[in-house]
C-alpha positions in Angstrom: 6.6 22.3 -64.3 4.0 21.1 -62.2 3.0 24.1 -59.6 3.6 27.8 -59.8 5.5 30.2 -58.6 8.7 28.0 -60.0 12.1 28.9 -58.8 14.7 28.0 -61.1 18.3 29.1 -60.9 20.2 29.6 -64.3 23.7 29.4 -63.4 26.3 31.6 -65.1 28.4 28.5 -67.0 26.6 25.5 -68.2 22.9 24.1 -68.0 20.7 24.3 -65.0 20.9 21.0 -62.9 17.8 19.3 -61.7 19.2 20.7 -57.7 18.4 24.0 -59.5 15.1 24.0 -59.6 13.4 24.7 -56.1 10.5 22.5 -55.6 7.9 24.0 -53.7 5.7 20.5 -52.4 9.2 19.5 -51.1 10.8 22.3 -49.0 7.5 24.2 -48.8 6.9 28.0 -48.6 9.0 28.9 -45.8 11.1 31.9 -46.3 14.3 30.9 -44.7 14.1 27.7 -47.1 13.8 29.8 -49.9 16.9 32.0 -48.8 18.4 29.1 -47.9 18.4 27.8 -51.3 19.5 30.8 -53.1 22.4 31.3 -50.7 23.5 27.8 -51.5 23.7 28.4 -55.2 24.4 32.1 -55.6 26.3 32.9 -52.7 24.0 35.7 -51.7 23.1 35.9 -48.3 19.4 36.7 -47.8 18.8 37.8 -44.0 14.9 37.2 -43.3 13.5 39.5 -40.8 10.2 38.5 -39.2 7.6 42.1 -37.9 7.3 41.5 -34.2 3.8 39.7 -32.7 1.5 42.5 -30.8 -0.9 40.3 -30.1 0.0 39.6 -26.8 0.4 43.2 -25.8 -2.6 44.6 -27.3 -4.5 41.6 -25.3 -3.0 42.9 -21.9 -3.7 46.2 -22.5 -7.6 45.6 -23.3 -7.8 43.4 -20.1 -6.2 46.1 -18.5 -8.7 48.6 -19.3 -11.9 45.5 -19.1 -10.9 46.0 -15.9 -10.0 49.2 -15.4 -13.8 50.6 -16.8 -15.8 47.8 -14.5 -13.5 49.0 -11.7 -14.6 52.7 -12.3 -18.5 52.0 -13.2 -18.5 50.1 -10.1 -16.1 52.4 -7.8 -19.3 52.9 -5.3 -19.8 49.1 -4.8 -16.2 47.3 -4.6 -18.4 44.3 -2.9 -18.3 42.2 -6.3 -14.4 41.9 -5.3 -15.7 39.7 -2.5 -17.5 37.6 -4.2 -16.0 33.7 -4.6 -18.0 33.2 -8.0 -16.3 36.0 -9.7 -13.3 34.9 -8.9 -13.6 31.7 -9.9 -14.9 32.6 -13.4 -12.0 34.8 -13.5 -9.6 32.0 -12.9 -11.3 30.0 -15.3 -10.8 32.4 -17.8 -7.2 33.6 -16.8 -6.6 29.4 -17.1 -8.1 29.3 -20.7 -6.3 32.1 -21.7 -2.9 30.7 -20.5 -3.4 27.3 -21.9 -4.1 29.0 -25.1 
């Protein structure tokens, strides 16, 4: 054995084969390898199901209320909205977050 965790499969007749043993520095750590594997010598399906990303809506929503709070602290002076320099920053930052 040369790393651990070690997943070996003990079939039901006979020895384990050297195809038995799952080696991790090989296939890696992925799940769907894993399940993969077993499903190829058990015959048990394993269905891997990933928890969705909120990142992306949880970054909206604070932009959404970045702006939504300098809107209101400024709502007697709109001028900044004419401004070119903000909204140039504003693209450079909307640019680095879509390259991203």
């Amino acid at each position: 054995m040369n790393s651990a965790p070690s997943f070996i499969h003990f079939p039901a007749k006979g020895k384990p084969k050297k195809s038995d043993s799952y080696e991790l520095q090989v296939r890696g750590f992925a799940a769907e390898q894993l399940a993969r594997w077993v499903g190829d010598r058990t015959d048990v399906q394993i269905r891997v199901i990933r928890p969705p990303n909120y990142a992306g809506p949880l970054m909206l929503g604070f932009l959404l209320a970045v702006i939504g709070g300098l809107a209101y602290l400024r709502r007697n002076n709109l001028e900044f909205l004419y401004n070119k320099n903000v909204w140039a920053f504003s693209a450079l930052v909307g640019a680095h977050w879509f390259i991203i």
